[in-house]
VOMI-510671 format. One line per 10 residues: number of its first residue (from 0); for each residue x, y, z of C-alpha. Coordinates in steps of 0.02 Angstrom, whole numbers, plus 32768, in hexadecimal, padded with zeros to 4 digits. Layout:
// residues N
NUM = X:Y:Z; ...
***
This chain:
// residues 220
0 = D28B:E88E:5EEE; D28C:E7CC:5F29; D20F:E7A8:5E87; D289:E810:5E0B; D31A:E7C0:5E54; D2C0:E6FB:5E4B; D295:E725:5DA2; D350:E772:5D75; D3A8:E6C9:5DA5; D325:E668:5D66
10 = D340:E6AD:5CAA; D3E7:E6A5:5CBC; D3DF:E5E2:5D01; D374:E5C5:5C72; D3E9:E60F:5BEE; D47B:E5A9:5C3F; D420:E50A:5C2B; D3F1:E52B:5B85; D4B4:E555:5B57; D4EB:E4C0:5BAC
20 = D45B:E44A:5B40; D490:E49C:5AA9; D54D:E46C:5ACD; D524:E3B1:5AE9; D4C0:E3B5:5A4C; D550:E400:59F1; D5B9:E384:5A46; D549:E2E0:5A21; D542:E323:5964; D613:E30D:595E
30 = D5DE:E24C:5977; D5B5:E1D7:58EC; D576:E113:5918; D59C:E08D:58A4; D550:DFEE:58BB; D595:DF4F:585F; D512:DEEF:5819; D574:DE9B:5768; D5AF:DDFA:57A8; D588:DD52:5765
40 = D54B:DCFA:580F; D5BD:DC64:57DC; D5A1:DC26:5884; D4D4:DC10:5864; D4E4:DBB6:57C3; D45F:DBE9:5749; D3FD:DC65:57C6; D423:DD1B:57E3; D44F:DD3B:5883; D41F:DDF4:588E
50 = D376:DDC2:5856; D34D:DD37:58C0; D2D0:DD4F:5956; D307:DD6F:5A21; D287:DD8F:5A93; D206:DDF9:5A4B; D26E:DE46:59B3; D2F0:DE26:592D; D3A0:DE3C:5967; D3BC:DEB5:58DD
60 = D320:DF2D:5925; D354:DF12:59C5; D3FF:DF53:59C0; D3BC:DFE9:5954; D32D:E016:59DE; D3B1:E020:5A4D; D42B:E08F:59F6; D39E:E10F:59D2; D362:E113:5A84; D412:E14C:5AA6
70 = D459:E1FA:5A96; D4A4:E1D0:5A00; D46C:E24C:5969; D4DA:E207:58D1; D4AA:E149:58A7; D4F5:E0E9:580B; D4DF:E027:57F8; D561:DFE0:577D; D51A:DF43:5727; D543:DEBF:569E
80 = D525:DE11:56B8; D46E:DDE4:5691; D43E:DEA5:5691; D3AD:DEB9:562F; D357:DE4C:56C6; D3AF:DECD:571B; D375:DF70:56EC; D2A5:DF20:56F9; D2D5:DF35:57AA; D31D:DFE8:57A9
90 = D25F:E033:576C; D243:E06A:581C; D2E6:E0B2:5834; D32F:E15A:5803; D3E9:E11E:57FA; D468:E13E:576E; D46E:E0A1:5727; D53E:E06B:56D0; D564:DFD9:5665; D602:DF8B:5677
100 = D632:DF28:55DC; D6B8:DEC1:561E; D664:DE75:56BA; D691:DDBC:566A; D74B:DDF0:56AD; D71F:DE1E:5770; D6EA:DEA1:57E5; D77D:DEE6:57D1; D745:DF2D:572C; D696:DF72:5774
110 = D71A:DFDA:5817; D774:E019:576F; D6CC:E04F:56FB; D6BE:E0CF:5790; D743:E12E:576A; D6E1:E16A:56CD; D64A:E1A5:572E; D6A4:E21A:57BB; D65C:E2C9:57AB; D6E5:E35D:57C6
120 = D68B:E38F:5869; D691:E2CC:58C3; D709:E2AD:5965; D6C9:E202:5995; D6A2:E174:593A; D62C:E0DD:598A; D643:E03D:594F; D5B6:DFC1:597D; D588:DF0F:5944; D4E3:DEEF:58FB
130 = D4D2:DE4F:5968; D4E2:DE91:5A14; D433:DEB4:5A4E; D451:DECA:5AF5; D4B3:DF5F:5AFC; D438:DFCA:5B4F; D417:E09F:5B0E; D476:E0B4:5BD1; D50E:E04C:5B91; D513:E0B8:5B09
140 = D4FD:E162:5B60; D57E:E128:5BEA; D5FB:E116:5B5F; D5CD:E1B8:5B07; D5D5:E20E:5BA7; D67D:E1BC:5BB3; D6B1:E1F3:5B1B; D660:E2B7:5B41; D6D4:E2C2:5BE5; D776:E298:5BAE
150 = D75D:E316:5B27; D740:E2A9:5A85; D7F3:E26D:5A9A; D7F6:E1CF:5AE1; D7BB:E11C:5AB8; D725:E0D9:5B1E; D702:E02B:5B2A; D673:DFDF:5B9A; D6B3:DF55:5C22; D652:DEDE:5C7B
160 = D69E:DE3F:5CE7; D75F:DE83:5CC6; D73B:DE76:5BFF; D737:DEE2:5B86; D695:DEF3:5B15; D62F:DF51:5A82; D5FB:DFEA:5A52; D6A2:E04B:5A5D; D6CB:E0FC:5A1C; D752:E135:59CC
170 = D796:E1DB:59AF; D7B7:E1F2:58ED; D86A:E219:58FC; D886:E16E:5954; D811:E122:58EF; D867:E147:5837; D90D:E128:588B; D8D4:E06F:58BE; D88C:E054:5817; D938:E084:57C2
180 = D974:DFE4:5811; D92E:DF77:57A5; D998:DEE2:57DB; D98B:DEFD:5888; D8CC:DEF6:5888; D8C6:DE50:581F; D938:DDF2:5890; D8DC:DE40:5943; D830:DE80:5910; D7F2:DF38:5939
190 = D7FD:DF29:5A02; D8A0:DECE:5A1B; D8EF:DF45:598F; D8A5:DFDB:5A20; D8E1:DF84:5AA6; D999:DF4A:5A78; D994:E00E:5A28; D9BE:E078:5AC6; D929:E0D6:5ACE; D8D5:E132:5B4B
200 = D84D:E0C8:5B6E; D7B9:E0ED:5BE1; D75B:E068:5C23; D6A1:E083:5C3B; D64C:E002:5CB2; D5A5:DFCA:5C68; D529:DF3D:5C6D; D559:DE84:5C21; D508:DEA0:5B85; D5A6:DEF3:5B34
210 = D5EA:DE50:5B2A; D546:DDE6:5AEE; D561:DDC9:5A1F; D4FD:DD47:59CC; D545:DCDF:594D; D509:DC2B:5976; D45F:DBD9:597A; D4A1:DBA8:5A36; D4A6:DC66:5A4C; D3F0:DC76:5A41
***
């Protein structure tokens, strides 16, 4: 009877674990990532940033090796400035690849293009820069978990040392709201506009490399 009985809850643990992966994938599917890679690296005169060597990789590989180490199932990069360079280093990378044509005119512009690539079934929406390398895959599933937990109805934003950094998600209904404000976002930029919003606002504590961008050669 013991045996039938170990074997009875042992089935049924195994079905419940199964049911409870199959909800997290369902749940991790309702996220899409977009990383920022279009800017013009003003700040680096002639040189691409995103392609320019740290450590033992470019800062554009990097950040993508870390995104796909995370749980994250739904990648897009949106590109523009110098993108043909660009895409020689997306080969190795099965991401979704958008083209914003007005990344002369701002960021701004590349946070808008996603609004045209939000499938029906997406909650959250990840916005990451291109030039953060150090956000590790466990920054990125502490925010998704975040994100999971309060339901797929809150903004998460990574904190380290009392500030505020990148990745953050967004759930869409915020997220089209904020972009309505076009104004707004012009005069703030995407985080202030979230933060003088009156949001709910979870913060997720995470290691210094959410607030580690690269846009100097004294940044290397």
């Amino acid at each position: 009877f013991d045996n039938v009985w170990n074997y009875f809850i042992s089935q049924k643990s195994k079905i419940y674990n199964e049911r409870v992966k199959r909800k997290l994938e369902q749940s991790l599917s309702r996220i899409a990532c977009f990383i920022l890679a279009a800017g013009m690296s003003k700040r680096m005169g002639s040189e691409n940033k995103l392609l320019k060597k740290y450590k033992n990789n470019i800062i554009l590989n990097q950040t993508l090796k870390n995104h796909f180490e995370s749980k994250l199932k739904i990648l897009n990069i949106v590109i523009g400035h110098d993108k043909e360079s660009i895409k020689k280093n997306l080969r190795d990378f099965n991401i979704q690849i958008i083209e914003n044509l007005n990344y002369m005119s701002g960021m701004l512009t590349s946070i808008k293009e996603i609004n045209n690539h939000i499938d029906e079934n997406i909650t959250g929406i990840m916005i990451s820069l291109a030039d953060m390398p150090l956000v590790s895959s466990e920054d990125i599933n502490s925010i998704i978990d975040a994100f999971l937990f309060h339901n797929e109805e809150k903004i998460c934003i990574p904190e380290s040392k009392g500030r505020f950094g990148n990745p953050m998600i967004i759930p869409v209904g915020i997220y089209k709201k904020i972009i309505q404000n076009e104004n707004l976002l012009k005069d703030k930029g995407l985080k202030s506009t979230i933060l003088d919003g009156k949001f709910d606002i979870i913060r997720i504590s995470t290691s210094n490399g959410v607030l580690k961008d690269f846009d100097t050669q004294e940044d290397f």
